[in-house]
C-alpha positions in Angstrom: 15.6 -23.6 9.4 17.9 -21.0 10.5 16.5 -17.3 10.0 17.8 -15.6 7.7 20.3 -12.3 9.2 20.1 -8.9 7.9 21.8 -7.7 5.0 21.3 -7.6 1.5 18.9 -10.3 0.2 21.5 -13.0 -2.0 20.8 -11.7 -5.8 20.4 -8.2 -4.3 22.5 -5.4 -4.8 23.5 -3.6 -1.9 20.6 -1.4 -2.2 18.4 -4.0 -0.4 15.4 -1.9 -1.4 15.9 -2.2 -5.1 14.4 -5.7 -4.8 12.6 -5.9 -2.3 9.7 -8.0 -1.2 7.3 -5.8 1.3 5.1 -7.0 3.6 2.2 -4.2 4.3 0.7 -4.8 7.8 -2.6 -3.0 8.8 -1.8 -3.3 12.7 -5.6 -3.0 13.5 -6.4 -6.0 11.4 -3.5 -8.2 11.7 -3.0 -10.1 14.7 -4.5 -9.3 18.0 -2.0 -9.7 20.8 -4.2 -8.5 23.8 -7.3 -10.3 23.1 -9.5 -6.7 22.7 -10.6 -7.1 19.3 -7.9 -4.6 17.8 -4.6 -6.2 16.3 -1.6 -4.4 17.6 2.3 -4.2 17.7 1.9 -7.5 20.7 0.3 -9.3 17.9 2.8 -8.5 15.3 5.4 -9.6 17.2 4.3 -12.5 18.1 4.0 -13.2 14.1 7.2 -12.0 13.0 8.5 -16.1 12.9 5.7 -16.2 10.3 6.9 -12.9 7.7 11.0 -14.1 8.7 9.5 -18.0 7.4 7.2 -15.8 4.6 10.8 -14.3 2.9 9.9 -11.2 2.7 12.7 -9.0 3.3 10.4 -5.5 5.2 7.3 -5.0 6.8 5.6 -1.7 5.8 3.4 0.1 8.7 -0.1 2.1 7.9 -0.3 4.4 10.5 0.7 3.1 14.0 0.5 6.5 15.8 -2.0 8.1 18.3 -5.2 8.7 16.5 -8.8 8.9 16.8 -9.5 6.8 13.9 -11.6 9.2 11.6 -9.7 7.5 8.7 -8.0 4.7 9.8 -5.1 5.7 11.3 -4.6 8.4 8.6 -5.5 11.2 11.1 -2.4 11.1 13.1 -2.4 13.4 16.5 0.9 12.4 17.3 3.7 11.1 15.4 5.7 10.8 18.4 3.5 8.8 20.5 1.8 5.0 19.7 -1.9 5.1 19.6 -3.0 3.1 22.8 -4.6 0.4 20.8 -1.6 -1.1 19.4 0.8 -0.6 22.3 3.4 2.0 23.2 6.6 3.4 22.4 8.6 0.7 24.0 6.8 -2.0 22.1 7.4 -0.3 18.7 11.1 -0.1 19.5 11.1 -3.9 20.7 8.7 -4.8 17.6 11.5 -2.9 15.2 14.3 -4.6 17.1 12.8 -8.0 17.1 12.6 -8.0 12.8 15.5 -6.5 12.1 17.1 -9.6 14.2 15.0 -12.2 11.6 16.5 -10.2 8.3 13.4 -8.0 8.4 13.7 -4.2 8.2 10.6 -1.6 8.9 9.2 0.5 7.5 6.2 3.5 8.5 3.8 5.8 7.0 4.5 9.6 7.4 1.0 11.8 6.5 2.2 15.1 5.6 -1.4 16.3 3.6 -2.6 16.5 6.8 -2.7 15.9 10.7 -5.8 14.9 12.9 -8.4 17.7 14.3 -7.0 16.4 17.4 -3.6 17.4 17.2 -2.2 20.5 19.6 -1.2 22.3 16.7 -4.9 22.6 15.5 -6.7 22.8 18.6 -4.7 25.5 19.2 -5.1 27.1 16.2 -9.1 26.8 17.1 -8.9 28.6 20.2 -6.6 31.3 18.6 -8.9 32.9 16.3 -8.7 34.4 13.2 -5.5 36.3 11.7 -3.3 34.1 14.7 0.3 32.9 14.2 -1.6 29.6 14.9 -4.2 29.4 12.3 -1.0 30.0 9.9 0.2 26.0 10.1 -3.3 25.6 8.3 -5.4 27.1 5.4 -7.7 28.8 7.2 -10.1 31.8 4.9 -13.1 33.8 5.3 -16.0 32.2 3.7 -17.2 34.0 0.4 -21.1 35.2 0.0 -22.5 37.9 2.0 -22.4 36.8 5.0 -19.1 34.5 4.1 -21.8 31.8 4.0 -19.8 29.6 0.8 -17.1 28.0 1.2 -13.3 30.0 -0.2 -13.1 27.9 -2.9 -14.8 24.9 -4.8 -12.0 22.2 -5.0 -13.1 18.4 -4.7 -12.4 16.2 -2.5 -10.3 12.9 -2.7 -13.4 11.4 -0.7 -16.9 13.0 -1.4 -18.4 15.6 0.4 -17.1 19.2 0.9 -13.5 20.1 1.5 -14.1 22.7 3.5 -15.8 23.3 7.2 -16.4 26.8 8.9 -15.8 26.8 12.4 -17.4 28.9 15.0 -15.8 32.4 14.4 -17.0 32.0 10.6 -13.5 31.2 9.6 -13.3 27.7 6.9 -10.6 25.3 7.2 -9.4 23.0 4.2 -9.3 19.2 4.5 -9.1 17.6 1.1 -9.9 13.9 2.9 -12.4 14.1 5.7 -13.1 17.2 8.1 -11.3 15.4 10.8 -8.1 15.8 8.8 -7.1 19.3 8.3 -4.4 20.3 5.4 -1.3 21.6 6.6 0.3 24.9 4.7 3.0 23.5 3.8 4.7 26.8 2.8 4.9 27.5 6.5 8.6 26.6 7.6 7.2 25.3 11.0 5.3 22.6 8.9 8.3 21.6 7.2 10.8 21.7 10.4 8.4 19.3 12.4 8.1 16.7 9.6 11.6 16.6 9.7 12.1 16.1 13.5 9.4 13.4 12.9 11.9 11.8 10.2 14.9 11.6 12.1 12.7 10.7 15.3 11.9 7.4 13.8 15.3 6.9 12.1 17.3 6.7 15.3 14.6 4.3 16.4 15.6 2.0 13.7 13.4 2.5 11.1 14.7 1.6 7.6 12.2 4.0 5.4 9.5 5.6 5.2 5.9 5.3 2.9 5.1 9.3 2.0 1.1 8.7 2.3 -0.7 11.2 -0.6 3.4 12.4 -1.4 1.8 14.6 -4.4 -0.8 16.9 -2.7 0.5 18.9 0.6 2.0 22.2 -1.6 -0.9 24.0 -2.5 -1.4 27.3 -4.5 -1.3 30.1 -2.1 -4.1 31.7 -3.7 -6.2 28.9 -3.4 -8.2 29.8 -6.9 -10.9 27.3 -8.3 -10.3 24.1 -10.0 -10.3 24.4 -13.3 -10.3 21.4 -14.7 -7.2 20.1 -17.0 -5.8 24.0 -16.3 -2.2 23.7 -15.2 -0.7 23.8 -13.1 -3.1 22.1 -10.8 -3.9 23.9 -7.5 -3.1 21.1 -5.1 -2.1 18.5 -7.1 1.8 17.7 -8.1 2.9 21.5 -7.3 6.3 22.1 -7.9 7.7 23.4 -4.5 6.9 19.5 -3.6 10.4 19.0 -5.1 12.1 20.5 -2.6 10.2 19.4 0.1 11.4 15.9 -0.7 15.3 16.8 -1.7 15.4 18.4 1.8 13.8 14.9 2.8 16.1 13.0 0.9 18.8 14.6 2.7 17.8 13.6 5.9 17.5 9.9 4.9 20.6 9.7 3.3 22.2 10.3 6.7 20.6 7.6 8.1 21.1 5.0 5.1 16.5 5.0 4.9 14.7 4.8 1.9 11.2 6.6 0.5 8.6 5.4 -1.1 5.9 7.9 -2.2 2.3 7.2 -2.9 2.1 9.0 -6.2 -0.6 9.0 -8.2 -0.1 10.9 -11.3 -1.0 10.1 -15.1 2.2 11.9 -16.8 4.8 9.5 -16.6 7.2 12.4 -16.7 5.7 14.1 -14.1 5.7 11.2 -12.0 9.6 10.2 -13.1 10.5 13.7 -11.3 9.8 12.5 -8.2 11.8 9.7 -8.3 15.6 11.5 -9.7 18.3 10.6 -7.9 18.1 13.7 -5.0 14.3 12.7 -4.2 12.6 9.6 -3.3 13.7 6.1 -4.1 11.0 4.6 -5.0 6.9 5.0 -5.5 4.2 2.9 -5.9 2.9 1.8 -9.5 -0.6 2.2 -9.7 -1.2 1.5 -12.9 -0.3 -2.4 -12.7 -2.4 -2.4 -9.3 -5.5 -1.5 -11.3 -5.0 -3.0 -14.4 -7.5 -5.4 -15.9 -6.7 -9.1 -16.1 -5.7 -8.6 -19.6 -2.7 -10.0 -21.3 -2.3 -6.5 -23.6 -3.1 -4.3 -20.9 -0.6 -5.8 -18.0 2.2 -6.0 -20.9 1.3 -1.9 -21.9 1.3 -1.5 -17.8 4.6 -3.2 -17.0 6.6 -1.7 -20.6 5.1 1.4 -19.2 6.1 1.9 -16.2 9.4 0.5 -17.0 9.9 3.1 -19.4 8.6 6.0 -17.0 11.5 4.8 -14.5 14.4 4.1 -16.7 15.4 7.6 -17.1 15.9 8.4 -13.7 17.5 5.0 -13.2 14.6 4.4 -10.0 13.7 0.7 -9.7 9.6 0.2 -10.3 7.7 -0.8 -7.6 5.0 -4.0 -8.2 1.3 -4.3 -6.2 -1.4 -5.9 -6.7 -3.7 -5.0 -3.5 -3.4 -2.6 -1.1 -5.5 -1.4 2.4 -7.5 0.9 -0.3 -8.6 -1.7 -3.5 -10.3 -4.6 -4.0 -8.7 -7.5 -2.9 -7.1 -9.5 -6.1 -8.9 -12.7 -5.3 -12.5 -11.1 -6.0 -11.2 -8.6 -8.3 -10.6 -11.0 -10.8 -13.6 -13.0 -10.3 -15.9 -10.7 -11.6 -16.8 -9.4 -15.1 -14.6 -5.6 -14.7 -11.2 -7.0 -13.3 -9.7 -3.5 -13.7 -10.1 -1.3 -10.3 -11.3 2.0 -10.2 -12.3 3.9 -6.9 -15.3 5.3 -9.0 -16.9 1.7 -9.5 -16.7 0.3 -6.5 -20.6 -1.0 -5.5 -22.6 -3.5 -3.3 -23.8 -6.8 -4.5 -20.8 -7.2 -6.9 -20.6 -10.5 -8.3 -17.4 -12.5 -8.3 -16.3 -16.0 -9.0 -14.0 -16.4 -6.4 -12.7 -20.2 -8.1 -11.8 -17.8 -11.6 -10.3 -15.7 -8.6 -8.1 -17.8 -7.0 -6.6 -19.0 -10.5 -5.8 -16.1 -11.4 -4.4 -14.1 -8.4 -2.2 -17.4 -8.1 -1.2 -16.7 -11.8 -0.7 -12.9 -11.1 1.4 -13.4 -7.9 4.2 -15.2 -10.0 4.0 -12.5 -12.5 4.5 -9.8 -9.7 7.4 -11.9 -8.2 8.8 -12.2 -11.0 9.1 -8.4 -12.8 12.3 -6.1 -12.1 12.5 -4.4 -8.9 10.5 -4.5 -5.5 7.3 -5.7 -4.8 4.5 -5.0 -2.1 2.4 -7.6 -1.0 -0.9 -6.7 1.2 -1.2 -8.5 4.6 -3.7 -11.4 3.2 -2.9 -11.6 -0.3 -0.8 -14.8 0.6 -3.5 -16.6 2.3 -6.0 -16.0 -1.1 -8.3 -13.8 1.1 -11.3 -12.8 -0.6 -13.0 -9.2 0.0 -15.8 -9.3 2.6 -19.0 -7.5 2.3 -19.5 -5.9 5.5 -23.0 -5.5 6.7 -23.9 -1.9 6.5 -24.6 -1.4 10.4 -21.0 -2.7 11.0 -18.7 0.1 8.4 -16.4 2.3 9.6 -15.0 3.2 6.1 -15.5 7.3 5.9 -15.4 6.8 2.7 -18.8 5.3 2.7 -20.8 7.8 4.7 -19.1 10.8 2.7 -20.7 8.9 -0.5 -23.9 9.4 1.6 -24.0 5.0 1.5 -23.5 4.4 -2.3 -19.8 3.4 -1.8 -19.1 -0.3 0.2 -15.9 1.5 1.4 -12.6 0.3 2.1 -13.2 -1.9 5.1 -13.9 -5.0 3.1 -10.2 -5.9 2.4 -9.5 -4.6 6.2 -10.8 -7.7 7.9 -9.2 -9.6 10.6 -6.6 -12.4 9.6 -7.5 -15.8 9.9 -4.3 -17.5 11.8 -6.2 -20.5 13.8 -9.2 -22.6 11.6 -9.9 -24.0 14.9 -9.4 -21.4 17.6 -12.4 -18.3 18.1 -12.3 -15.7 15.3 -10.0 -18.1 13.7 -7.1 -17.3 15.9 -7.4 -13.2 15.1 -7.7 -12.9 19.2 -9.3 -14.6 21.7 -11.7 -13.4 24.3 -14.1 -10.3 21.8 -15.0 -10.1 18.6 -12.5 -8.3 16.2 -13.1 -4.5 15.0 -14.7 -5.5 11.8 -16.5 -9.0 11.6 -15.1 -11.8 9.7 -17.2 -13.4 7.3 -18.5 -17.2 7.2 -15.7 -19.7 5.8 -12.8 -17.3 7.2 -11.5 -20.2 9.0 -10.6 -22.2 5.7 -8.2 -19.5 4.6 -6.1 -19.8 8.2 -2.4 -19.7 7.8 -2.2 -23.0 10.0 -4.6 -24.9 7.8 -2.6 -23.6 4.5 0.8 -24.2 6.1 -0.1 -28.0 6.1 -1.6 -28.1 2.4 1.8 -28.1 0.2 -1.0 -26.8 -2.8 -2.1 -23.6 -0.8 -1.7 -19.8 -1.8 0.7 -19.9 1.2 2.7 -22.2 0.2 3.0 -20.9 -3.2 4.1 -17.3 -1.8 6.5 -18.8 0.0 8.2 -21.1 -2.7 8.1 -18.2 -5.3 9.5 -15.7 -2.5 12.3 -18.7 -2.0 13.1 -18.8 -5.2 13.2 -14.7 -5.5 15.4 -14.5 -2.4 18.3 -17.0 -3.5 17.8 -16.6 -7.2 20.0 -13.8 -8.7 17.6 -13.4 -11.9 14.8 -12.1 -9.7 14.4 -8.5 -8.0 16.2 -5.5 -9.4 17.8 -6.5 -13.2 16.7 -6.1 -16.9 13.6 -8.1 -18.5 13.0 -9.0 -22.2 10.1 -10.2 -23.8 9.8 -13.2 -25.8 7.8 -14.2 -28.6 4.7 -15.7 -27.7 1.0 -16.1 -28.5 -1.8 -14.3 -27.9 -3.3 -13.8 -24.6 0.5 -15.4 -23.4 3.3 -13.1 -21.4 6.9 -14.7 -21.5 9.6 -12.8 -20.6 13.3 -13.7 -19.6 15.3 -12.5 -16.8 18.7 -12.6 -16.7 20.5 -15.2 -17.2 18.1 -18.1 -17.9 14.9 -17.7 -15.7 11.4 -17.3 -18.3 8.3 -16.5 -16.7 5.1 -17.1 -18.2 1.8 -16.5 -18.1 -1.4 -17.4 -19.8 -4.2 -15.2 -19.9 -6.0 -16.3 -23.1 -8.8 -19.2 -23.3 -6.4 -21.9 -24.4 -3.9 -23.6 -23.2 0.2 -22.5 -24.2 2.8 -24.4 -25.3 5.7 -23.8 -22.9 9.1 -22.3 -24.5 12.2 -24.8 -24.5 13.6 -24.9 -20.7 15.5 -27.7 -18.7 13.2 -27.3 -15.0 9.8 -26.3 -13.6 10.7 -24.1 -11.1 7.2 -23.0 -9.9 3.8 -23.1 -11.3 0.3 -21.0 -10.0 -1.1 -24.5 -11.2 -0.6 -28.2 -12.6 0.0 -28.0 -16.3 -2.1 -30.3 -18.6 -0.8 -34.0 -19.3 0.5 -32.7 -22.4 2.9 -30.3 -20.8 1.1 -27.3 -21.7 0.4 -24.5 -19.7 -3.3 -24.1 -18.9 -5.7 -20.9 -19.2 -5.1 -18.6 -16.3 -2.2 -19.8 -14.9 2.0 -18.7 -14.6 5.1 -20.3 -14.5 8.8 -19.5 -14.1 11.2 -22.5 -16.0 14.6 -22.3 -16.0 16.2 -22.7 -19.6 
């Protein structure tokens, strides 16, 4: 089959990213082209035949820059420059080249919260000393106490652990995420002219948008008072001079015909709608939906809601189910809590990963199916299940800073499984990958799927098909039907229903004239069994 050339996806409107299906790639965990034991841009090229036969119409990046890896990637020392591990500068060009040829734009993450403690700008600021033009790019403060002994304030951190670290001289530095990864003042118009070289950097290189990592929290207050908590307006959190930050942004990617989305999270829908007017970003990632129970109430309050918190702005809403950060969907809703909540997370979790399956099958034809784009996690099409990592093997920051009560991130991190047959099921081929892959990873390869017509592969790829040539799906209105309880049925324009059934029983189907796709077989009767979706054309 002929790949498909770039342009707007059939049933698209110009705006390609209006309904767009994502790919998110974790290059260290993807596909190892070098054999080391770390994915990189080698190993993503060599799999780009895979994402162009996949349908999706973008690959997102995490972090693919020079970094020591204190958080992933997420402490970036150079935006200019590929971290070693995943290849150079030549091979990010060739890589963005290469999918754009197959129909497949790119898309990276730009970390403005913060840089690495490895970047020149704030080893120079270390050596400079206190009071220095250099220590200006950063929130640096005398300690309070006596002896400036306590830290300047006593905001929390978005891990655990202290958000503030005195240095030699007796100066403290701010870093809401880990010490490694020092907040940038952004009210310093050096900060603000470097982000934007870095934008129009990766622009002439090709790059179609950009993911704003953390978008709501690099303005701070310049006073850096307490947290108070429910006091607005926050100190750090949704600050206003953000705005134009992102207009200025905005203006930049206009030029080059690139799109935003911003990782916003944010509880006031009208807060969160203000990011998203016509001058600021395009889109930004619904969070809501991601975390959501597997609830038939709750996803229907989720989507109407974040429906309704774009529709003024006329933004299109953005659909995830997993991301490098959450549970993976499989064993998220295997186990008793299906909702996901950072504060939760703990060893030894139960999970039915059968109940999983079913339903994350069900739940990736209700993703596919609402209005606008939609992100799907490097995995997620395979029905990967999270991995417990043994302790001694973690990297996660997120767990040490929890002083070992939290599992981390790294369990949806693990190597892909390509190969059943081939060592570390065809990940790489002469060490063992980064993070170990657990027993059984071999019966979720893509090779062994590709050849079962019934697997979560193939299903992906029917129902991203279907999305691709059908003009009802991406970007368009959706009504909801009457149907019973536990049941979601909703029609897209002009006769595609989707439905799915989260109650106990099995649904009786509305009239329609075709089956386009089901998560699963339907009962002899026709009816439409617990746990499972459906799109009919009527």
């Amino acid at each position: 089959m002929a790949a498909p050339q770039p342009g707007p996806t059939p049933g698209h409107t110009d705006d390609w990213w209006r309904g767009a299906a994502i790919y998110q790639v974790y290059p260290r965990s993807f596909a190892d082209g070098d054999g080391d034991g770390t994915g990189d841009l080698a190993g993503v090229r060599s799999r780009l035949p895979y994402l162009a036969d996949l349908g999706v119409d973008a690959i997102w990046f995490t972090p693919w820059y020079l970094s020591p890896l204190a958080d992933g990637g997420y402490d970036v020392a150079d935006y200019r420059a590929i971290d070693p591990a995943f290849g150079d500068l030549h091979e990010a060009e060739r890589l963005i080249a290469e999918a754009r040829e197959l129909g497949i734009r790119t898309i990276v993450d730009i970390v403005p919260n913060h840089v690495s403690d490895q970047h020149r700008w704030f080893r120079a600021a270390l050596a400079a000393g206190p009071g220095s033009p250099e220590r200006k790019l950063f929130h640096f403060r005398p300690g309070r106490g006596e002896h400036g002994e306590l830290p300047p304030n006593d905001w929390p951190s978005q891990f655990s652990g202290q958000t503030w670290t005195r240095v030699e001289d007796g100066e403290w530095y701010l870093h809401l995420f880990t010490p490694q990864q020092p907040d940038l003042n952004w009210a310093h118009p050096a900060v603000r002219e470097e982000h934007e070289e870095v934008l129009r950097f990766w622009f002439e290189r090709g790059v179609a948008g950009v993911r704003i990592d953390s978008a709501a929290l690099p303005a701070k207050d310049p006073d850096l008072p307490d947290f108070v908590e429910d006091r607005d307006p926050h100190p750090y959190i949704d600050r206003d001079d953000l705005h134009e930050i992102y207009r200025s942004w905005r203006r930049i990617a206009d030029a080059y015909d690139a799109i935003f989305v911003g990782e916003v999270w944010l509880p006031d829908s009208e807060r969160f709608a203000r990011y998203l007017r016509p001058d600021e970003l395009h889109t930004a990632f619904n969070f809501s939906f991601l975390s959501c129970p597997w609830d038939a109430d709750r996803l229907r309050a989720a989507i109407d809601d974040t429906l309704a918190e774009h529709a003024p702005v006329g933004a299109p809403a953005t659909w995830v189910l997993c991301n490098h950060d959450v549970t993976r969907t499989v064993t998220r809703y295997g186990r008793q809590d299906t909702a996901f909540d950072f504060a939760t997370k703990a060893f030894g979790t139960p999970a039915d990963l059968r109940l999983g399956t079913r339903r994350a099958r069900a739940a990736a034809l209700l993703a596919l199916a609402l209005p606008g784009s939609v992100y799907i996690y490097q995995g997620e099409e395979l029905g990967l299940p999270e991995a417990e990592i043994p302790r001694d093997r973690i990297q996660d920051p997120m767990h040490f800073r929890s002083g070992g009560t939290d599992p981390g991130r790294d369990g949806c991190r693990v190597p892909l499984p390509w190969t059943a047959d081939a060592p570390y099921a065809g990940f790489g081929s002469r060490t063992e990958p980064w993070l170990p892959q657990p027993e059984g990873w071999p019966d979720y390869a893509a090779d062994r799927q590709a050849a079962d017509p019934d697997s979560m592969l193939n299903l992906y790829r029917a129902a991203l098909g279907l999305r691709r040539a059908d003009p009802a799906l991406g970007d368009g209105p959706l009504r909801w039907l009457p149907s019973a309880d536990g049941v979601l049925t909703f029609h897209r324009s002009p006769d595609l229903v989707c439905v799915a059934n989260l109650a106990e029983t099995p649904a009786t189907l509305p009239d329609h004239t075709e089956i386009l796709l089901s998560s699963g077989p339907l009962d002899a009767d026709g009816r439409l069994p617990s746990d499972t979706a459906v799109w009919l054309r009527t």
